[in-house]
C-alpha positions as CSV (number, residue, x, y, z in Angstrom):
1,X,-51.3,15.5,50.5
2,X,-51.5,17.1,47.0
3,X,-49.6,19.3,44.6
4,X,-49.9,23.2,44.7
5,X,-52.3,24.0,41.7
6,X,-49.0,26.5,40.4
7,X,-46.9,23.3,40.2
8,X,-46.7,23.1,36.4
9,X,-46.1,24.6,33.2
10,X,-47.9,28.0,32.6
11,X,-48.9,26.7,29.1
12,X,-51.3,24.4,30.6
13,X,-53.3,27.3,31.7
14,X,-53.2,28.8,28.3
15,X,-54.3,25.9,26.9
16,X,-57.2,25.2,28.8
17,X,-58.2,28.6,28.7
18,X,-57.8,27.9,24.6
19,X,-59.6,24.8,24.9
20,X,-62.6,23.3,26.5
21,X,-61.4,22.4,30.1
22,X,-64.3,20.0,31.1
23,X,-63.8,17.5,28.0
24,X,-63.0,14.0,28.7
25,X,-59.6,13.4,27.4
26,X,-57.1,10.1,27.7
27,X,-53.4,10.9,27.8
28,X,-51.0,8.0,28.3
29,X,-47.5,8.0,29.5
30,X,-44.7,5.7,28.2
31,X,-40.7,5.2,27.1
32,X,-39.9,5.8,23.6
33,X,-36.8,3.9,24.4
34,X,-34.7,2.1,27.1
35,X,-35.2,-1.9,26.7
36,X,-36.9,-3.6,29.2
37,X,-37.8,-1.8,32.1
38,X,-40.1,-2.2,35.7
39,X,-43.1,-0.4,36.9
40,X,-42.2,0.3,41.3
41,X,-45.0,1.9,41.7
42,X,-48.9,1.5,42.4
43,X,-49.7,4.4,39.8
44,X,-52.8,4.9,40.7
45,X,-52.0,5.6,44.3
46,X,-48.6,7.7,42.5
47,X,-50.8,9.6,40.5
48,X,-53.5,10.3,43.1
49,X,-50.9,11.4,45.7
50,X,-49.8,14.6,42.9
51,X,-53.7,16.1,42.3
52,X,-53.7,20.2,42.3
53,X,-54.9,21.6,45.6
54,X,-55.8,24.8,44.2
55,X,-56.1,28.5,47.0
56,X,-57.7,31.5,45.8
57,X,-54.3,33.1,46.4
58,X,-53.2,30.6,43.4
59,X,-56.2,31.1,40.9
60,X,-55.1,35.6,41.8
61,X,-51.6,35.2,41.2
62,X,-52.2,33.4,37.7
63,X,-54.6,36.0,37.4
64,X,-51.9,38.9,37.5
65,X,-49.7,37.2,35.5
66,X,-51.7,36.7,32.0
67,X,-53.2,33.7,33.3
68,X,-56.5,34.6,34.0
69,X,-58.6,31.0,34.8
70,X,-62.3,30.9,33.7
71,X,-65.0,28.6,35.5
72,X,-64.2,25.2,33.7
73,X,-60.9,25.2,35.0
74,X,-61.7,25.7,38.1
75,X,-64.8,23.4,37.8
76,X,-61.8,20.5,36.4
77,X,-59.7,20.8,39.4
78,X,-62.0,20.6,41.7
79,X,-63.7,17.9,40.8
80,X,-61.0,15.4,40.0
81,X,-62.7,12.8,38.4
82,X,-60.4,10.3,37.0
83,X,-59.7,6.8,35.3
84,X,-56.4,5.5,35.8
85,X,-55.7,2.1,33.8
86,X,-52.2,1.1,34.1
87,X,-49.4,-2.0,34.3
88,X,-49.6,-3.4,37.9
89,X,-46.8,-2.7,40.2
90,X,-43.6,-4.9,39.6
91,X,-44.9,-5.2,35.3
92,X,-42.2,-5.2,33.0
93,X,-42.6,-3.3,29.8
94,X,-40.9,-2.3,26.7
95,X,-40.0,0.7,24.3
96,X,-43.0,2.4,23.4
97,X,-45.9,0.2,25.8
98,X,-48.5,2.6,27.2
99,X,-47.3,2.2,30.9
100,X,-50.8,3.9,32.0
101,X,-53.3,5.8,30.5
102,X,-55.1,9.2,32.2
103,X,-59.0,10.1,31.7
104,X,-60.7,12.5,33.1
105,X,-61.2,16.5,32.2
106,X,-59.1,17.7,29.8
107,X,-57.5,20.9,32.3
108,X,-56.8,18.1,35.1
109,X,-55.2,15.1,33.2
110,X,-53.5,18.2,31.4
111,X,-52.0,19.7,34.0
112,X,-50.7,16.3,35.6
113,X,-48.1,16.1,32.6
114,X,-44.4,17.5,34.0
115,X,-45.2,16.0,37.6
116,X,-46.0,12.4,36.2
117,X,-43.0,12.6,34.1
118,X,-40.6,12.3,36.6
119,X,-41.7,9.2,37.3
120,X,-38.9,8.1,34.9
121,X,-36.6,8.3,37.5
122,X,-38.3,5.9,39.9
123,X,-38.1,3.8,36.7
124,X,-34.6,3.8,35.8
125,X,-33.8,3.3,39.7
126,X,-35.6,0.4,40.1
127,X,-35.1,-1.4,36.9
128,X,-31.3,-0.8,37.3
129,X,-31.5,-1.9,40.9
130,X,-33.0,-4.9,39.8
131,X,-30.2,-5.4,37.0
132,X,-27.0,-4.8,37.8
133,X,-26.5,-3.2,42.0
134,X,-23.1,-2.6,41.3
135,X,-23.7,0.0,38.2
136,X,-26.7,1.6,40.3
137,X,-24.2,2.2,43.3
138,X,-22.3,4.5,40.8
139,X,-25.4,5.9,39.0
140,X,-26.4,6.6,42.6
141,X,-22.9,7.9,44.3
142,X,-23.7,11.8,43.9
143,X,-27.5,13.3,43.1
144,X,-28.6,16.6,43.3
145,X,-31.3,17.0,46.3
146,X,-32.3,15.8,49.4
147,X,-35.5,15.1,47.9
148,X,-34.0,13.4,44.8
149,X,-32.4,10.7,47.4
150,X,-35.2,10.2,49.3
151,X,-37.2,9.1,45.6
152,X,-34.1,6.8,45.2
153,X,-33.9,5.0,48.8
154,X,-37.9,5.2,48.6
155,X,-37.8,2.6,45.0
156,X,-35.1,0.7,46.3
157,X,-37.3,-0.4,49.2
158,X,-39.9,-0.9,46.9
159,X,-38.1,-3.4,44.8
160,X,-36.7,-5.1,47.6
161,X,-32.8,-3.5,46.8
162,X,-31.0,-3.1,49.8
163,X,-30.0,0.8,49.7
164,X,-26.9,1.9,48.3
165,X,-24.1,5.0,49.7
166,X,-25.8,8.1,48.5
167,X,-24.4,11.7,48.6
168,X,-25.9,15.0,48.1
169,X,-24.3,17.5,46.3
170,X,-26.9,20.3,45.8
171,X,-24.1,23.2,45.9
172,X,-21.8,21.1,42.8
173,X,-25.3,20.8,40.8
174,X,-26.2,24.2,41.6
175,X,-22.7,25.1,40.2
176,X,-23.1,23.3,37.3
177,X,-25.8,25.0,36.3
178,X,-24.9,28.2,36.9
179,X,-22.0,27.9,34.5
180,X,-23.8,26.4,31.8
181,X,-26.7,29.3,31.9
182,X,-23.4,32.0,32.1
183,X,-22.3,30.3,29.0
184,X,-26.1,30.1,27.3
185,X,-26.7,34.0,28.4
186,X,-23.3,34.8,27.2
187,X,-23.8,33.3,23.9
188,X,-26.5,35.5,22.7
189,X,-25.7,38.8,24.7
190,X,-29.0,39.0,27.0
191,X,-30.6,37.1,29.7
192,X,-33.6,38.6,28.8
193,X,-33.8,36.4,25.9
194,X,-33.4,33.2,27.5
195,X,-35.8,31.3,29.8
196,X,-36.0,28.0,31.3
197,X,-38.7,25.2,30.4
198,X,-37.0,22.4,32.4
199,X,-39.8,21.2,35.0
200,X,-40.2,18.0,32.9
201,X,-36.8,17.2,33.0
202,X,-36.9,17.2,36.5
203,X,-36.4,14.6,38.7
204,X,-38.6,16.2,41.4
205,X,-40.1,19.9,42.4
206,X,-36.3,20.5,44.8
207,X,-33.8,19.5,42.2
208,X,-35.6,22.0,39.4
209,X,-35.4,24.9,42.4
210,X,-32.0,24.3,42.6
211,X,-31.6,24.6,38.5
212,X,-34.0,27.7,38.6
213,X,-32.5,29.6,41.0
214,X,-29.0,29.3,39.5
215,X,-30.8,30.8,36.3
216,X,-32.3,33.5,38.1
217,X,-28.6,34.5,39.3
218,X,-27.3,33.9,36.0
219,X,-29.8,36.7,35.2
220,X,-32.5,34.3,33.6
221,X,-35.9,36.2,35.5
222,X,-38.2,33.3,33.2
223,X,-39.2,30.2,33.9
224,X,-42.4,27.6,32.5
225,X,-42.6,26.7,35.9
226,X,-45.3,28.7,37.3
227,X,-45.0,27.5,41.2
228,X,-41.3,28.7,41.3
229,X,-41.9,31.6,39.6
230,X,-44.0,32.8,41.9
231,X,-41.5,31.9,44.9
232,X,-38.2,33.3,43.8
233,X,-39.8,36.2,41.9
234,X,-39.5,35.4,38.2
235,X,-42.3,35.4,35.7
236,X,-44.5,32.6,34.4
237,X,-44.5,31.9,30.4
238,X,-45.4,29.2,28.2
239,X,-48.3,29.0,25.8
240,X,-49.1,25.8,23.7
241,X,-47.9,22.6,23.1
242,X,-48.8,19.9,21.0
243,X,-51.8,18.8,22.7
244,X,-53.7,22.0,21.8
245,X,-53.1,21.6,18.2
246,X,-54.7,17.9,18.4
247,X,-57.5,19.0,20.3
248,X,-58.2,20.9,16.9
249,X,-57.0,18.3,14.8
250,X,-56.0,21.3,12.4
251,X,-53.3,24.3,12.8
252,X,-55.7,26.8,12.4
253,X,-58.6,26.2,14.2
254,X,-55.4,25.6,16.9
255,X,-53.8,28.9,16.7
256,X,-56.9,30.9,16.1
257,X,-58.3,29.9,19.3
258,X,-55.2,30.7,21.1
259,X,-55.3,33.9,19.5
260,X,-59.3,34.9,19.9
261,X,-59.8,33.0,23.2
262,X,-57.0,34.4,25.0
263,X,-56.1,38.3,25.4
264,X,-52.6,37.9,25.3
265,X,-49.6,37.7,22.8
266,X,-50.1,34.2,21.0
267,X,-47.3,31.9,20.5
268,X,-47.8,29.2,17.5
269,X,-45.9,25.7,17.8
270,X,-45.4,24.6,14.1
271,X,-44.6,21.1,14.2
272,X,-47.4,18.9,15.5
273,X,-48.5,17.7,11.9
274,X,-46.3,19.2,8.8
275,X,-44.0,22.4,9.8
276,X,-43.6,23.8,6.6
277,X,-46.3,22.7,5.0
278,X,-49.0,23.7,7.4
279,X,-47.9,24.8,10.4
280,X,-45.5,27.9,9.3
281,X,-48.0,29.1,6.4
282,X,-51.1,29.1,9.0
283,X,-49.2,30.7,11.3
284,X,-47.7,33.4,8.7
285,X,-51.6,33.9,7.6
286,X,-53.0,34.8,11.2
287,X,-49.9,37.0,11.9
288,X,-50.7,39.0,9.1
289,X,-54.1,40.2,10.5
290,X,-52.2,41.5,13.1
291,X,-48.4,42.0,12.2
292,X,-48.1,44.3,15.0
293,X,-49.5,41.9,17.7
294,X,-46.1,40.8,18.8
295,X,-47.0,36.8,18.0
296,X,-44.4,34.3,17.7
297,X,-43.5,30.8,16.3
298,X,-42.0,28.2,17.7
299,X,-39.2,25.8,16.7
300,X,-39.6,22.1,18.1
301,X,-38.6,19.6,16.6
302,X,-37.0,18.1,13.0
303,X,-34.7,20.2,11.0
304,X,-34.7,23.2,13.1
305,X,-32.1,25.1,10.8
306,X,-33.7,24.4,7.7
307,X,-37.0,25.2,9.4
308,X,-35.7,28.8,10.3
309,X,-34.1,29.6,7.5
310,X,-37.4,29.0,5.4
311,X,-39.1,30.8,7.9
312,X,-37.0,34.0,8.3
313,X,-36.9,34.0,4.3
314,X,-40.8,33.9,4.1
315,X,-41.1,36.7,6.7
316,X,-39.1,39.1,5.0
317,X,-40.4,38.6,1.9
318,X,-44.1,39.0,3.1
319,X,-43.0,41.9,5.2
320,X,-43.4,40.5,8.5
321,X,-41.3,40.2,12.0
322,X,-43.0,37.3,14.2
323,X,-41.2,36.4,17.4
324,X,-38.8,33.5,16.9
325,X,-38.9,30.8,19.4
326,X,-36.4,27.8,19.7
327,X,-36.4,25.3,22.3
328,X,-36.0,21.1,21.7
329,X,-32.7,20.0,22.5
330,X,-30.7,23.4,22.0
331,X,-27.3,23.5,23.5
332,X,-24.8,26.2,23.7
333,X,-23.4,25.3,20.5
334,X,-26.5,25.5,18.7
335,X,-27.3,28.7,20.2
336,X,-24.3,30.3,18.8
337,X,-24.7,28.6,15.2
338,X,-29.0,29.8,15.2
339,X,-27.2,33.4,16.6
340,X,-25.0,33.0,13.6
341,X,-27.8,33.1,11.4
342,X,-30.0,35.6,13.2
343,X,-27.5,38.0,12.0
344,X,-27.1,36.4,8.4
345,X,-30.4,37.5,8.3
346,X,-30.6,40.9,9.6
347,X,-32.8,39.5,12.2
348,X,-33.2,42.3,15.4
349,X,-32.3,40.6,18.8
350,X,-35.1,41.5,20.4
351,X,-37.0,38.9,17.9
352,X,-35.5,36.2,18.7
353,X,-35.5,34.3,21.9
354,X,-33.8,31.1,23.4
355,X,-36.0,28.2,25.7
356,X,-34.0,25.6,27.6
357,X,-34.9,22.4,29.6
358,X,-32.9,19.4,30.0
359,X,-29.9,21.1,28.9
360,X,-30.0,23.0,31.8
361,X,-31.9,20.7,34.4
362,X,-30.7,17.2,33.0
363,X,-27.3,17.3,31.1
364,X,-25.9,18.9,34.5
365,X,-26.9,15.9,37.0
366,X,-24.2,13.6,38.1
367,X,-27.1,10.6,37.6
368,X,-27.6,9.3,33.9
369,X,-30.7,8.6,35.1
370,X,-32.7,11.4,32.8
371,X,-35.6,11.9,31.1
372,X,-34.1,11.9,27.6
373,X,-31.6,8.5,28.6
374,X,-35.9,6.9,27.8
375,X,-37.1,9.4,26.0
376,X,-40.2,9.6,28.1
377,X,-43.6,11.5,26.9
378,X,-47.0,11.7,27.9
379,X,-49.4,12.2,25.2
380,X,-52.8,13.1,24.1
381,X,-54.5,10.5,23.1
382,X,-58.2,11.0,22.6
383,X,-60.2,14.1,22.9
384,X,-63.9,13.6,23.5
385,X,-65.0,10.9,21.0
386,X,-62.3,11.3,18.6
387,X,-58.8,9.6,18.8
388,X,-55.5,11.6,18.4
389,X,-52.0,11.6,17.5
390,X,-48.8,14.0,16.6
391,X,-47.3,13.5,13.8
392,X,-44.8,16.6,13.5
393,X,-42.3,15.1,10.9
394,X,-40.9,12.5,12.3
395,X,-42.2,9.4,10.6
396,X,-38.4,8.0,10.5
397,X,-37.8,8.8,14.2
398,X,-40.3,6.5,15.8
399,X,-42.0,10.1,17.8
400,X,-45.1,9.5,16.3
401,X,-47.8,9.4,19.5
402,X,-50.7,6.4,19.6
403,X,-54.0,7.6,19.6
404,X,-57.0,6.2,21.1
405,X,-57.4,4.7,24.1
406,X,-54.1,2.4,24.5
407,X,-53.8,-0.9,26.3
408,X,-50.8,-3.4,26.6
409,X,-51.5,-7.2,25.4
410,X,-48.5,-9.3,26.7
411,X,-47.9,-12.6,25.2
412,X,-47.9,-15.6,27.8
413,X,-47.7,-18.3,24.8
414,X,-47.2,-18.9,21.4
415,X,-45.2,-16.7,19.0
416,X,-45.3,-13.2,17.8
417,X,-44.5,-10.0,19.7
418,X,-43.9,-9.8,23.0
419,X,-46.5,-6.8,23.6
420,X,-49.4,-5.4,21.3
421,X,-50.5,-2.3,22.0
422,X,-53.9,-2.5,21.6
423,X,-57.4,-0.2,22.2
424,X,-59.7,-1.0,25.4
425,X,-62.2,-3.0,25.0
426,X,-60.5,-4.7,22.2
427,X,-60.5,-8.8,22.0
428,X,-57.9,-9.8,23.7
429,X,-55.5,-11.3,21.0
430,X,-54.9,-15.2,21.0
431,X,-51.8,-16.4,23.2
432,X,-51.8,-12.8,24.6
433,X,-53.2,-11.3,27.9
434,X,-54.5,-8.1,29.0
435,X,-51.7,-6.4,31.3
436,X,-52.9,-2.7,31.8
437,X,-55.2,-2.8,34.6
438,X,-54.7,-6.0,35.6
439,X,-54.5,-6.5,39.3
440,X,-51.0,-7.9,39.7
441,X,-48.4,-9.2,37.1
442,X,-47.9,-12.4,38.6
443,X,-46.3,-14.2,35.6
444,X,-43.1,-13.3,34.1
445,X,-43.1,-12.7,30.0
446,X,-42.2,-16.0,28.0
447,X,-38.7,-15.3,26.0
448,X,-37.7,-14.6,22.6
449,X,-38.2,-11.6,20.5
450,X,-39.0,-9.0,22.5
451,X,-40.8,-6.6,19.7
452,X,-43.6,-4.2,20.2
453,X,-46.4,-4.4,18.0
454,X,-49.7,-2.5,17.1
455,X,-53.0,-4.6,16.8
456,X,-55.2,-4.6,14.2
457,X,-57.6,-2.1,15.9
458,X,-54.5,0.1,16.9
459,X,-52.8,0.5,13.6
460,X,-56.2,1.2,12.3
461,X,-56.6,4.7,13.8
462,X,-53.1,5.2,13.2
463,X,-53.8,4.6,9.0
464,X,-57.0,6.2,9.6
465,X,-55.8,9.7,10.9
466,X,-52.5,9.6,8.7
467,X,-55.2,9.4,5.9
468,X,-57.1,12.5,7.3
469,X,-54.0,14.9,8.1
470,X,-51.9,13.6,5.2
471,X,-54.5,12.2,2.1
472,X,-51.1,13.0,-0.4
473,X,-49.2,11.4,1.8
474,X,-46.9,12.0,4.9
475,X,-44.4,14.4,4.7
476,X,-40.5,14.6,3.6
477,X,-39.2,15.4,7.3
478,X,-38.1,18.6,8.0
């Protein structure tokens, strides 16, 4: 049994619509952080089990809500064709390791993103089961959803952990977020001007219900998540993320297609390679063939003050409103300082608006067990023949993606690191074996350090696109 095709973000209809759906793409998923951790899961059976079914009554509901799918989406998702080349089941891995890597048509591995996420759950379950029982009986005491339980019980079988007591508290997390969406709608004055972007910090398709209705009583009628949308009566949004930009591999070949491809208002991120030096000015540039297109910019990560303040500067002097969009991280505290400077500004209300995601889905679960406690991602790696990467700032952060098409080397001998991320088809490295795709990990890693290390072949796409994007050099964060 499948997913329902609606079961994701709404930008990953946009962007395929934006993009070309039938390209072969990688994506890979990993843990920016977290130490050593365990794979429970075959993940090519895992990832198989999600795949979109797709119903005409699915392809005429996106239709009515500004998500119109042409004939290579639909052409993606129903033919499925996909590579899966990932650790074995039971594989340990570390901090940044490609756990598995995605091919197939760019709409399909798109689409898969918020659904395979929350595999990071199963991942903290079992590698804390397999650690310390006693701390995952209290990590485990109260969770969210029936569903959410059932996940946990499910990996502890599957690491051979006898089951710990587990209650269900759906009303106290519904509560919870309830109260902290009140406080988020009361801080800027509107529910209108809030929505909710918090599928991939779900733990599973129930537990985000929960979290989305509560918004939707709080007043909040948007959500990214286009399945739920449609069931409690809210409306759909969302309309690029980073991937589109590196399918481009330039901002403005990015945000003009969004703009000439799609008939809609166009949303630009600015962040995926240099905010304020190419991402706000492209964006300012386009806006001003159409000032009155209602077109907005979005806030994601870095310095987002010092990003908006630039940003709000530039647009009155050139005489321009764009929407402002800020999501990343925001709590209620920030909202009330970026309020704070929305009237500084003089800037109207209605041009500014608020998204939310694991402040509202993950900050509000009695489990630690969330996305952000690893910092999990899944991200474009290689479009058609060209490798890929997002840069967006953040050089000193460690959130720069690997392009390519990223395997793990683990070292069985010898010295050096304890994993190389390397590129298939790549010689395997002396005193090293390949681990992704291998059929079982049947030999545990040798000690010492336990660093992660790119190859030869790896680092040289890395140097290779940071050369392209950045000949002058990277960029002072911002």
């Amino acid at each position: 049994m499948g997913s329902p095709l609606l079961a994701t973000d709404g930008y990953k209809f946009s962007m395929a619509e934006a993009g070309w759906p039938l390209r072969q793409e990688t994506f890979y998923y990993s843990h920016r952080k977290g130490g050593q951790q365990v794979v429970p899961v075959d993940v090519e059976a895992h990832v198989r089990a999600l795949l979109p079914e797709p119903t005409e009554e699915d392809y005429a509901y996106l239709a009515r809500n500004s998500y119109e799918m042409g004939a290579g989406f639909k052409a993606a998702i129903r033919k499925q064709r996909l590579i899966i080349r990932a650790l074995p089941r039971g594989a340990r891995f570390y901090a940044r390791e490609p756990v598995f890597t995605l091919t197939g048509s760019s709409a399909l591995v798109s689409w898969l993103e918020p659904l395979l996420l929350q595999l990071n759950f199963r991942i903290q379950v079992a590698t804390q089961a397999l650690a310390d029982r006693e701390a995952l009986a209290r990590a485990l005491a109260v969770v969210s959803c029936e569903e959410e339980k059932r996940i946990a019980l499910e990996t502890l079988d599957a690491v051979g952990v006898p089951a710990v007591p587990i209650t269900v508290d759906a009303e106290g997390y519904h509560a919870r977020v309830l109260a902290v969406v009140k406080d988020l709608v009361e801080a800027v004055g509107d529910p209108s001007r809030v929505f909710e972007v918090g599928l991939r910090a779900a733990t599973c398709l129930q537990q985000h219900e929960i979290a989305v209705s509560a918004c939707r009583e709080a007043g909040v009628m948007r959500t990214s998540n286009v399945y739920l949308a449609k069931k409690l009566g809210m409306i759909p949004v969302g309309t690029m993320g980073h991937e589109h930009v590196q399918r481009y591999g330039q901002d403005e070949a990015a945000f003009r297609a969004i703009r000439e491809r799609r008939p809609e208002r166009s949303s630009f991120l600015l962040d995926t390679y240099d905010t304020l030096g190419s991402g706000l000015p492209t964006a300012f540039r386009i806006i001003h063939e159409e000032p009155d297109a209602g077109d907005s910019i979005r806030f994601d990560s870095g310095d987002k003050k010092t990003q908006y303040t630039q940003a709000v500067s530039r647009a009155k002097a050139e005489g321009i409103k764009p929407v402002l969009i800020l999501e990343d991280g925001l709590d209620a505290r920030a909202t009330r300082e970026f309020e704070a400077l929305r009237r500084e500004f003089g800037w109207a209300p209605s041009q500014q608006f608020y998204g939310y995601g694991g402040f509202i889905v993950a900050r509000t679960m009695a489990s630690p067990f969330t996305r952000d406690r690893v910092a999990a991602v899944y991200k474009l790696a290689r479009t058609g023949h060209a490798p890929t990467m997002k840069f967006g700032n953040e050089l000193a952060e460690g959130k720069q993606s690997i392009p390519g098409t990223p395997v793990v080397f683990r070292r069985r001998g010898g010295s050096g690191p304890i994993g190389l991320i390397g590129q298939e088809g790549e010689p395997v490295p002396e005193g090293y074996e390949l681990l992704s795709g291998a059929p079982a990990d049947t030999s545990a890693p040798v000690g010492g350090e336990q660093r992660v290390a790119y190859t030869r072949a790896t680092q040289a796409l890395v140097d290779e696109l940071r050369q392209r994007h950045f000949p002058r050099g990277f960029p002072t964060p911002s």
